[in-house]
C-alpha positions as CSV (number, residue, x, y, z in Angstrom):
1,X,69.7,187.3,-3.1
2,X,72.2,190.2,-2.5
3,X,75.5,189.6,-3.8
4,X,79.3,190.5,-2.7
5,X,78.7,193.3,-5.9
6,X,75.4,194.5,-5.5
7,X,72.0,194.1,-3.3
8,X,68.9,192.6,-4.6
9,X,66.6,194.6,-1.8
10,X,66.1,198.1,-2.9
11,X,66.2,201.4,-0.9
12,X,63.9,204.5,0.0
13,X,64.7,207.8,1.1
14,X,62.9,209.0,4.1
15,X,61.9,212.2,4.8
16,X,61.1,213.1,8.6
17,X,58.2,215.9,7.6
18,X,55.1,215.6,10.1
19,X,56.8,213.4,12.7
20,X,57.9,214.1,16.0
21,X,61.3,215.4,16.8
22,X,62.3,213.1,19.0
23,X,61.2,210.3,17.1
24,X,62.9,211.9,14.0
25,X,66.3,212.8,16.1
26,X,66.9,208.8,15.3
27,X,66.0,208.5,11.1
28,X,68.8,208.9,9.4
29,X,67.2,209.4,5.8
30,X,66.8,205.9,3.9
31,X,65.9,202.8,4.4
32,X,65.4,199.4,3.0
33,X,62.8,198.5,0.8
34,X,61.5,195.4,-0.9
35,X,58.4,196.9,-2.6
36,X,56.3,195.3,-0.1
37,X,55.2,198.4,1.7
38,X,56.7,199.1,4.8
39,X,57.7,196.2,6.5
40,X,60.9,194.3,5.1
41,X,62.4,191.1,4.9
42,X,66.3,190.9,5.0
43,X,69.1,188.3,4.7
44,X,72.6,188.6,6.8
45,X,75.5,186.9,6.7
46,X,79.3,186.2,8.2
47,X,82.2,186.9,6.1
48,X,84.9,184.4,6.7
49,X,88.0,182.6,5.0
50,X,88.3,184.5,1.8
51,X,85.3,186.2,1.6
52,X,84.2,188.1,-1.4
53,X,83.7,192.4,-1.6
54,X,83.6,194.5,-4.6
55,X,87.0,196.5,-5.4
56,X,86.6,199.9,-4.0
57,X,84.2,198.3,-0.7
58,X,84.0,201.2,2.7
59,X,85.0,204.0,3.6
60,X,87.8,203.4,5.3
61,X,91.6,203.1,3.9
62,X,94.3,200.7,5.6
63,X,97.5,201.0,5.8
64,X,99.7,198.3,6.9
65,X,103.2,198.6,8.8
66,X,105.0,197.6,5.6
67,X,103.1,200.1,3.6
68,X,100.6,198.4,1.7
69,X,97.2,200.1,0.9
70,X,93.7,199.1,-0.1
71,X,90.4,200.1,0.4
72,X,88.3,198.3,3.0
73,X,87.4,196.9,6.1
74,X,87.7,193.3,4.8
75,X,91.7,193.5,3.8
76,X,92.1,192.7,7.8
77,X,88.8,191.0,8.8
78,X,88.0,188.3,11.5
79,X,85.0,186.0,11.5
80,X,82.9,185.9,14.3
81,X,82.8,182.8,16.7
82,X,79.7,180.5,16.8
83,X,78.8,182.4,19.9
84,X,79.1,185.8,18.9
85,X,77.1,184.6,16.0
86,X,74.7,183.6,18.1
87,X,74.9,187.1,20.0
88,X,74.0,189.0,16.8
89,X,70.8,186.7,15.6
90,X,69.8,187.7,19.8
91,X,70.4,191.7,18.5
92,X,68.6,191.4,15.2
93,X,65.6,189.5,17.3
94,X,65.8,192.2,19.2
95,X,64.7,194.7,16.6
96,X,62.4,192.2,14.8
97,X,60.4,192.3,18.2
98,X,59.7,195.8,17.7
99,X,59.2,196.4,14.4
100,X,58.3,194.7,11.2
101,X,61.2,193.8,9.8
102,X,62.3,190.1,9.4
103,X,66.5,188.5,9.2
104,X,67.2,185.0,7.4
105,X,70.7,184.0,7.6
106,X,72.4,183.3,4.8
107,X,75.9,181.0,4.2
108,X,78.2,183.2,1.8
109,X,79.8,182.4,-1.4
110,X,81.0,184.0,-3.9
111,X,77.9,185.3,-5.6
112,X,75.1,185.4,-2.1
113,X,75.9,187.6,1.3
114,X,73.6,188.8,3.2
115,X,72.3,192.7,3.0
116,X,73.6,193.3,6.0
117,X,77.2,191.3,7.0
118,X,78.9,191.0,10.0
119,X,82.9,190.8,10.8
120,X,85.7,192.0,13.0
121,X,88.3,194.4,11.4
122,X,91.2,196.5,12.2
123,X,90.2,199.4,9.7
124,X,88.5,201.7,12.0
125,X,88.4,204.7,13.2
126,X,90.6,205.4,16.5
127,X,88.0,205.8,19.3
128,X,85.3,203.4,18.2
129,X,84.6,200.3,19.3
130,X,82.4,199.7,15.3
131,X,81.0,201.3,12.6
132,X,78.0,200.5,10.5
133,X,76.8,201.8,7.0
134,X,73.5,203.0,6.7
135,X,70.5,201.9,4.4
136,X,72.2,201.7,0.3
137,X,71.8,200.6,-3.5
138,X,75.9,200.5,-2.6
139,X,76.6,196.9,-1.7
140,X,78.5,198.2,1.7
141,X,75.1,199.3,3.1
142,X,73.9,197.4,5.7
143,X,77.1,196.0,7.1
144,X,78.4,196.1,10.4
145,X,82.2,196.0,11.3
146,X,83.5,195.3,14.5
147,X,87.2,196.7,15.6
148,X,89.5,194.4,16.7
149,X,90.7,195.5,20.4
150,X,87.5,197.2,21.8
151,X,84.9,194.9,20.6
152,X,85.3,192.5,23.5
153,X,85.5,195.3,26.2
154,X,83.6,193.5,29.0
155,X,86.0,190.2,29.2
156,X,84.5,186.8,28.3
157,X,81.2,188.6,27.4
158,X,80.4,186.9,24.4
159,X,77.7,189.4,23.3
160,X,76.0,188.4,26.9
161,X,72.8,190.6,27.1
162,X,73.1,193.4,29.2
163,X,77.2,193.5,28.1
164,X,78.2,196.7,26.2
165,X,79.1,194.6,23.1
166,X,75.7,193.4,23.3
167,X,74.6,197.0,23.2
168,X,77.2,197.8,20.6
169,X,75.9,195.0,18.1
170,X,72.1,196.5,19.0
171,X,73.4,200.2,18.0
172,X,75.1,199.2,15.1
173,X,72.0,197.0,13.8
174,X,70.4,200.0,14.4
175,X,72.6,202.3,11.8
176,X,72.2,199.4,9.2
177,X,68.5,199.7,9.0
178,X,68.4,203.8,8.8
179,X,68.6,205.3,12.3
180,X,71.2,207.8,13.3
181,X,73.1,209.0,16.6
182,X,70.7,211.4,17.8
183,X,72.9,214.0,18.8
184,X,74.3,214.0,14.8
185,X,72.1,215.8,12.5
186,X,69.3,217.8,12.2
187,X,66.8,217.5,14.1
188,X,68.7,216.4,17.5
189,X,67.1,214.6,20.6
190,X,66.9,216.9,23.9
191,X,69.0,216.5,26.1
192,X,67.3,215.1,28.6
193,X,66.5,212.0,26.7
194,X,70.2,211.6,24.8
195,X,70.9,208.5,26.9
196,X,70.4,204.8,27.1
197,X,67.2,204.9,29.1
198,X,65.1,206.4,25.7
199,X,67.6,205.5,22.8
200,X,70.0,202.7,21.6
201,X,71.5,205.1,19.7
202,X,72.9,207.3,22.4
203,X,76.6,208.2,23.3
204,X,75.6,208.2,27.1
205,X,74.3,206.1,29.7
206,X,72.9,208.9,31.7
207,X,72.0,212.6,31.3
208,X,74.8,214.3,31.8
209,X,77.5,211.6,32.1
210,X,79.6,209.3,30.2
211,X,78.6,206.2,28.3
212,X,79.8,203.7,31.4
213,X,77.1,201.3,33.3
214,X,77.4,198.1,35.0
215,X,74.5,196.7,32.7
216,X,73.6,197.9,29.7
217,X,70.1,198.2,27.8
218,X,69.1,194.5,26.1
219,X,66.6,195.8,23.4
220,X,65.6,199.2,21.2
221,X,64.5,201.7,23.7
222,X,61.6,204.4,23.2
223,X,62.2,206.3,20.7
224,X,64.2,203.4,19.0
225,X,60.7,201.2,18.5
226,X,58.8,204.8,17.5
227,X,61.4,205.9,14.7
228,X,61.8,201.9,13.8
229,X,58.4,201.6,13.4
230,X,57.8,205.0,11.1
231,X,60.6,202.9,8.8
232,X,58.9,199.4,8.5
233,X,55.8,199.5,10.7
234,X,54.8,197.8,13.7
235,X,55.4,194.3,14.4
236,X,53.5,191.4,16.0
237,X,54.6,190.8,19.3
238,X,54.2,188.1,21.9
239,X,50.3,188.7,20.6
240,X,49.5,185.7,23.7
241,X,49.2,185.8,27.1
242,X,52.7,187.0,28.1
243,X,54.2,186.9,31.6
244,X,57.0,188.8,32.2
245,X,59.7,187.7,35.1
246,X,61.7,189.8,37.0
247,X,63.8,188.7,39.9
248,X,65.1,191.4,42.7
249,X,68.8,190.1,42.4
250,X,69.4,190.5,39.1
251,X,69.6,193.7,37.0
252,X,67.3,194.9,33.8
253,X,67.3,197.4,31.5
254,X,64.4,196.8,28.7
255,X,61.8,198.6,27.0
256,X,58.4,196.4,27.0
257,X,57.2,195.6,23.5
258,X,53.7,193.7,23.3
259,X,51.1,193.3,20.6
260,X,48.5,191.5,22.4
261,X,47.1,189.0,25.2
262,X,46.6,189.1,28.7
263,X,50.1,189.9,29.7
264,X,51.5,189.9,33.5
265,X,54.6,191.3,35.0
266,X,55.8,189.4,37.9
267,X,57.9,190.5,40.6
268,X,60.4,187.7,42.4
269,X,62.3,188.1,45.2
270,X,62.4,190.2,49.0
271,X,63.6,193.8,47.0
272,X,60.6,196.7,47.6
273,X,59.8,197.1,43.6
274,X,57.5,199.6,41.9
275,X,55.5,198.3,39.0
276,X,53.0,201.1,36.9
277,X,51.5,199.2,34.0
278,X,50.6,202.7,32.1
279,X,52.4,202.8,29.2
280,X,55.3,204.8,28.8
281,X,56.2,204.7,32.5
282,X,59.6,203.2,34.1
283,X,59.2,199.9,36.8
284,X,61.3,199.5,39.3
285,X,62.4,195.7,38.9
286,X,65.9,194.2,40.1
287,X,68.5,195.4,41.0
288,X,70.0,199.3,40.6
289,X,72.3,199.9,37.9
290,X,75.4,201.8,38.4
291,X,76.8,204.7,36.6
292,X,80.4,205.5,36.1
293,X,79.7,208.9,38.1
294,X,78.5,207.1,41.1
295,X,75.1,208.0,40.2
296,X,72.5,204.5,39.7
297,X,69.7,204.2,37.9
298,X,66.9,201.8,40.1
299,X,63.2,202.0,37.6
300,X,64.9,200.7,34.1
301,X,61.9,198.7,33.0
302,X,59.8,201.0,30.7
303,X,56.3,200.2,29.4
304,X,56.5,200.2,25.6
305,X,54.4,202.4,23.1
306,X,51.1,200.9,22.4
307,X,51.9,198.1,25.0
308,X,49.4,197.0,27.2
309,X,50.5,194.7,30.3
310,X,47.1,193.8,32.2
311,X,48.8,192.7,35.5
312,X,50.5,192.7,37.5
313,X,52.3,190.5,40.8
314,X,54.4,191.5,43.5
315,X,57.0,189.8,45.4
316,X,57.7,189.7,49.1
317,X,59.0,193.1,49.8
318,X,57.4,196.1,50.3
319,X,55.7,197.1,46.8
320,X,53.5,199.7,45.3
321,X,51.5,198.9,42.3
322,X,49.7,201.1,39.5
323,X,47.6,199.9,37.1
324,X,46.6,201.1,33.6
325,X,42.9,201.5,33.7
326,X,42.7,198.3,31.4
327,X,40.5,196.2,34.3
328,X,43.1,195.0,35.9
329,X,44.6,192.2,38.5
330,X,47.1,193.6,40.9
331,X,48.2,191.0,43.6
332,X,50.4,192.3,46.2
333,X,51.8,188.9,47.7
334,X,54.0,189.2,50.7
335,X,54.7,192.5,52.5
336,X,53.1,196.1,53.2
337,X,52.0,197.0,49.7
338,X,50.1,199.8,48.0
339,X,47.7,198.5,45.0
340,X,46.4,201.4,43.2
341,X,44.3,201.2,40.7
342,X,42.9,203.4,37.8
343,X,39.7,203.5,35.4
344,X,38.6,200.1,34.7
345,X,36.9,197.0,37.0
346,X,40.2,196.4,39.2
347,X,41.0,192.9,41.1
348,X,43.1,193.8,43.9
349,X,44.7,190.9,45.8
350,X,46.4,192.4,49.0
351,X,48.0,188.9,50.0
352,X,49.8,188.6,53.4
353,X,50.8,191.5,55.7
354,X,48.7,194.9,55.9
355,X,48.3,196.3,52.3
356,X,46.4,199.5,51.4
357,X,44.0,198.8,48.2
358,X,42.4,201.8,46.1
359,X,40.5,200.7,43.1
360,X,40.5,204.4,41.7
361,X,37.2,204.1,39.4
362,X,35.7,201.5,38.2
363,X,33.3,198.6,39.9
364,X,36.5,197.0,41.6
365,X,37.1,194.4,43.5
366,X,38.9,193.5,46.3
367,X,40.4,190.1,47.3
368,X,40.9,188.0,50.7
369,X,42.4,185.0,49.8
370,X,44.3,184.5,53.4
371,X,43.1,183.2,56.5
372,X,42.5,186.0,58.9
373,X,45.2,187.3,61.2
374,X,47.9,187.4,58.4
375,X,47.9,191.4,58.1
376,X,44.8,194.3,58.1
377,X,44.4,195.4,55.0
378,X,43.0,198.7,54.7
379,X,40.3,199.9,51.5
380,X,41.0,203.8,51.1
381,X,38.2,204.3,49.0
382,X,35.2,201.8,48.5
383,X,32.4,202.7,47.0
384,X,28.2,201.7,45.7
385,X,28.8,198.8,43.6
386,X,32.1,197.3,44.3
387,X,32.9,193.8,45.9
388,X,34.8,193.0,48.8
389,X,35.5,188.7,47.5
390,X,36.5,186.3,50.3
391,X,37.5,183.1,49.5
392,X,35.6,180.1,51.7
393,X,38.8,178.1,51.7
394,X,39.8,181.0,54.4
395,X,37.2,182.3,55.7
396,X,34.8,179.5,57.2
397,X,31.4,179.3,57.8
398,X,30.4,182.0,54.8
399,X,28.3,179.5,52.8
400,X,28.7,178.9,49.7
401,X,30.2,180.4,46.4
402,X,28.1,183.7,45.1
403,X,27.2,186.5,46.9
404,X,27.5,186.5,51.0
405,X,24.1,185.5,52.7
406,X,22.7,187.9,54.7
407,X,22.3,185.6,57.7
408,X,26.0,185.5,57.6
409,X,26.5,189.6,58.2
410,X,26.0,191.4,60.8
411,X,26.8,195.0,61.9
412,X,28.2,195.5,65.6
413,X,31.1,195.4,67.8
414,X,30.3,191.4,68.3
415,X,28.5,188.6,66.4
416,X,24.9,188.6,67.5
417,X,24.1,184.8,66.8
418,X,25.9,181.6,65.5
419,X,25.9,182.3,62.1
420,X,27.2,186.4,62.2
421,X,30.5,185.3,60.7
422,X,31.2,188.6,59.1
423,X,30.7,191.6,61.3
424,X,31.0,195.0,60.6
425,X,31.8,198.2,62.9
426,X,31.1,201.2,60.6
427,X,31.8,203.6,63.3
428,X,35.6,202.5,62.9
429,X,35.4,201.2,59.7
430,X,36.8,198.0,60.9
431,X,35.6,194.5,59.5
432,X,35.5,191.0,61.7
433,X,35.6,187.6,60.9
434,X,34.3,185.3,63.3
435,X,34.7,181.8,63.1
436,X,31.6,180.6,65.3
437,X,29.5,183.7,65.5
438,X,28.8,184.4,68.8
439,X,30.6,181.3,70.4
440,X,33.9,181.4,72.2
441,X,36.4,181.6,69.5
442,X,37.1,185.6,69.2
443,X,37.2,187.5,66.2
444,X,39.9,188.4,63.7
445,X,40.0,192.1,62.2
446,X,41.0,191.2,58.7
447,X,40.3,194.8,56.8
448,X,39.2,198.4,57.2
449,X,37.2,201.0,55.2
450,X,37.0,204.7,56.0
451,X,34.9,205.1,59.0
452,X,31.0,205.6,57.9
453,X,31.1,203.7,55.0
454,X,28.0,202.3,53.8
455,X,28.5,198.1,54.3
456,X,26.0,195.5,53.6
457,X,25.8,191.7,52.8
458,X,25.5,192.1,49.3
459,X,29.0,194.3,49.4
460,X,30.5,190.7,49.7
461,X,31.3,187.8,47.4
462,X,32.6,184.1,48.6
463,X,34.5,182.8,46.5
């Protein structure tokens, strides 16, 4: 156990030789170690009442108004409440997610604190809202200090995710494990990527503009999890099926992370969203979020490094949908969506409403759940070997699960008999169903290929 005099976790100096400059923009030069190899396991802890700190503790002196002097933060500290408390364990979960680095909490006392400790002080610089002390054998690395007066600058926030103390206590955890402002230092991150959207770590929420938005990033960004990682490794991750929820009304501004499992992102609401599940690329999910310019920000879900998210669901707006080329399941819902796929054996649900569906390669599949007359979906490019699947629950008279009896196909303007329930008109590319062959009851145009294309009953699947 670390004590109010020394730590009990050792530390290692870094070198950023060999790794990328962006990555190494963010590593500040040490880090903690435990002998372990890379990955970590630390304590924290909240200084309250009269809490213990060696003589001599931080780098900053105070000065009070009747002209006493001392060294340190902790000669006018506050204890966090149980909430905020409760913020920061969110903030150092946050960086456990991504990373291989564990936190315990720890009750203080006069020989035990944490490595890294959390307060509120009014020893700080002018034009911070806190300060944090990097990786050190000193017993002041690791802790995080909060000023009084700008740490609760978005009222009744309570370290509310997506609040900018919520990103403040992110950044600092940040600088107490070893990572640096990225603009500091040598090397420095481009300035295209010095913002929010790729780093914690930043001064600014946007290229080129100040570091004001109406919602702020909830967890380590790109080159956060990358220079994290080179420090402790990589952690396990929501290894299981995951699904990830996103509803159009409410605002997000994440970075993906996820080890494992048949993962799904899920789309709620009437908002038009863009989802591409190839990693590294931004989603559009929620609602915009706003920059003190006037300028927003709309795609601020980012696929993670070495995540892979396998589908992917739509809601009832207008969508468009990428895969990955993992094999994936792209389900359009409601609206007039485009599902694209890439390499891999794609399932592409159109749902209700006229969709456009391209596999892209593979052996794909495409999906007609809904009863005819609920939209024309149209198949830009099918080709030998895919399946168009229809399910019997909505498309009667096909027989039964497998693939489509011939009896029940035809090729034509019209059914030909009783039992042509599926017709095909390759000149237009359109496809039929009929629900009593050639009896009354018309037909339903339900999807269309590019004129010519090659159909046949064995192009079909009930299911």
């Amino acid at each position: 156990m670390s004590s109010p005099t020394s730590h009990s976790i050792g530390v290692k100096s870094v070198g950023t030789a060999g790794i990328d400059q962006s990555t190494a923009a963010l590593i500040a030069g040490t880090k903690w170690d435990d002998g372990g190899g890379p990955a970590v396991a630390l304590t924290y802890s909240f200084p309250s009442g009269t809490a213990y700190f060696k003589n001599g503790y931080g780098d900053y002196a105070f000065t009070s108004k009747d002209g006493f002097s001392g060294d340190g933060e902790f000669h006018s500290f506050y204890a966090l409440t149980t909430t905020e408390k409760a913020g920061i364990a969110a903030a150092l979960g946050a960086w456990a997610a991504v990373a291989n680095v564990t936190f315990t909490e720890v009750a203080e006392s006069s020989t035990v604190v944490g490595e890294l400790r959390f307060a509120v002080t009014d020893v700080a610089s002018k034009n911070e809202s806190a300060h944090a002390y990097f990786p050190s054998y000193d017993p002041v690395g690791g802790d995080v200090w909060f000023k009084n007066g700008e740490w609760h600058t978005s009222p009744g926030s309570n370290l509310r995710k997506g609040s900018y103390d919520y990103l403040t206590a992110i950044h600092e955890i940040g600088h107490a494990l070893g990572l640096k402002h990225p603009h500091q230092g040598s090397p420095k991150l481009s300035a295209a990527k010095d913002n929010y959207s790729y780093t914690v770590m930043s001064y600014k929420a946007h290229k080129g503009g100040d570091n004001y938005a109406d919602y702020y990033p909830t967890t380590p960004m790109w080159f956060d999890i990358l220079a994290m990682q080179k420090l402790y490794g990589k952690a396990s991750h929501n290894p299981g099926d995951t699904t990830y929820t996103y509803h159009s009304n409410q605002q997000y501004w994440e970075t993906i992370c996820d080890t494992g499992g048949n993962d799904t992102i899920v789309s709620v609401g009437k908002a038009d969203v863009s989802i591409n599940l190839a990693i590294g690329h931004w989603n559009k999910l929620g609602r915009k979020i706003d920059f003190g310019d006037g300028s927003t920000r709309a795609k601020a879900v980012m696929i993670g490094p070495d995540t892979d998210i396998e589908n992917a669901t739509g809601g009832k707006g207008d969508d468009l949908i990428k895969g990955n080329g993992l094999g994936n399941t792209l389900k359009g819902s409601d609206g007039r969506d485009v599902l694209k796929g890439k390499n891999g054996n794609d399932k592409l649900f159109g749902g209700d409403d006229s969709d456009k569906l391209n596999g892209g390669k593979g052996q794909d599949q495409y999906v007609f759940k809904e009863k005819p007359g609920n939209g024309v979906d149209t198949i830009t490019k099918f080709q030998s070997g895919e399946t168009i699947a229809l399910d019997k629950n909505a498309f009667s008279g096909i027989g039964d699960e497998g693939p489509l009896a011939s009896k029940y196909f035809t090729m034509g303007a019209k059914a030909k008999d009783a039992d042509d329930h599926i017709i095909y008109k390759r000149g237009s590319g359109d496809i039929f169903h009929d629900a009593d062959g050639s009896g009354k009851a018309g037909k339903e145009l339900f999807a269309h290929v590019k004129p010519g294309t090659s159909l046949h009953a064995d192009d079909f699947m009930v299911i």
